[in-house]
N, C-alpha and C positions, 0 to 999 in steps of 0.2 A: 448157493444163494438163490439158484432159482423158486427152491421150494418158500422159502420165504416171500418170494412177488406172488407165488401162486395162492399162500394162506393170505396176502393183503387183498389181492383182487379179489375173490373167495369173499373176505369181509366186505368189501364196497359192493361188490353186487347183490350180498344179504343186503345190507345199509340201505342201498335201491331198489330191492323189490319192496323189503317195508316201508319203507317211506311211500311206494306208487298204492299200496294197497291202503295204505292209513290216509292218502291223500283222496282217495277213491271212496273210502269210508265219509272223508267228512263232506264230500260234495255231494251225495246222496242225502244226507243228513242238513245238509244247508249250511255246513258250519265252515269259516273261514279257516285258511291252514296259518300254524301258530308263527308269527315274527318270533327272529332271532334274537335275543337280547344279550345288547354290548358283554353285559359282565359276563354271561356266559362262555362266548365267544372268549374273554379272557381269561377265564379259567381252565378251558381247554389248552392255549398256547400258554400259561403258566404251568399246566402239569406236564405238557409237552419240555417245555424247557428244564422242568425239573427232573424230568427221565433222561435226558440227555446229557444233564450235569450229573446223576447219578451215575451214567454210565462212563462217564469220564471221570469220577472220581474214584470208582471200582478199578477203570484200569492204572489210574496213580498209583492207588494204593499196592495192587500185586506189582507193579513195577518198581515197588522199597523191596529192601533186605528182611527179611525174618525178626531182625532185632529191632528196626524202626518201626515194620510195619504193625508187630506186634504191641509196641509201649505205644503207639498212635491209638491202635486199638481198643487197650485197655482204657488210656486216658482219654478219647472222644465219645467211644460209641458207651463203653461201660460205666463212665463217668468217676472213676476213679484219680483220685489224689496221685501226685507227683510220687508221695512215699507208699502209697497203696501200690503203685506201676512197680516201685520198685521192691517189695516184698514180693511181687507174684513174679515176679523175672529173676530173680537173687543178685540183681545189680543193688548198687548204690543208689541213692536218690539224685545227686547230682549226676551220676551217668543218666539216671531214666530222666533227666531235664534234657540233658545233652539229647539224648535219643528224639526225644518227643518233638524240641524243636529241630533237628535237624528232618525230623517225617514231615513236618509241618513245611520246612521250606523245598523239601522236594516235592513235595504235593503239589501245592503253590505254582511253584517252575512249571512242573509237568502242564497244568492246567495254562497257566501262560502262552506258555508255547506252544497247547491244542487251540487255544485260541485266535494265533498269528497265522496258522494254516489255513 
């Protein structure tokens, strides 16, 4: 884990030498240093939040069985039909329902209860 704080700190001290040297640029230059703007600021903490739901939906997902994880798979990410899920699996179509929503409600859970912690 360490090498990890050492590649963040690494980033922010890049982050702040350019920032001192573009700040040094525009004072020489006469130009004022640019305001933050709201929506930016929130598009930052929305990508931020979205990585983080990413990463917690990655680990839902390995934490299914093979047979859920997979008919989840097929039917979210590759957009495939209930009867499509089940030709690529060689189950039934109502097992690949069974299947889908039972990934669906352990997803769900899992994600619940990283949120309670």
């Amino acid at each position: 884990m360490a090498w990890l704080f050492g590649i963040a700190r690494n980033l922010i001290r890049g982050w702040h030498h350019e920032r001192r040297v573009a700040d040094a640029a525009r004072a020489r230059l006469g130009m004022s240093a640019p305001a933050w703007v709201p929506e930016e600021v929130s598009q930052v903490d929305d990508r931020i939040d979205a990585e983080r739901l990413s990463e917690r939906l990655r680990a839902a997902m390995d934490d299914l069985p093979a047979g859920l994880r997979n008919a989840l798979a097929l039917h979210v990410l590759e957009e495939r039909s209930h009867r499509e899920v089940a030709l690529a699996l060689g189950i039934s179509e109502p097992n690949a329902r069974m299947r889908i929503t039972r990934a669906v409600r352990r997803v769900r859970d899992s994600l619940t209860a990283q949120e309670d912690r």
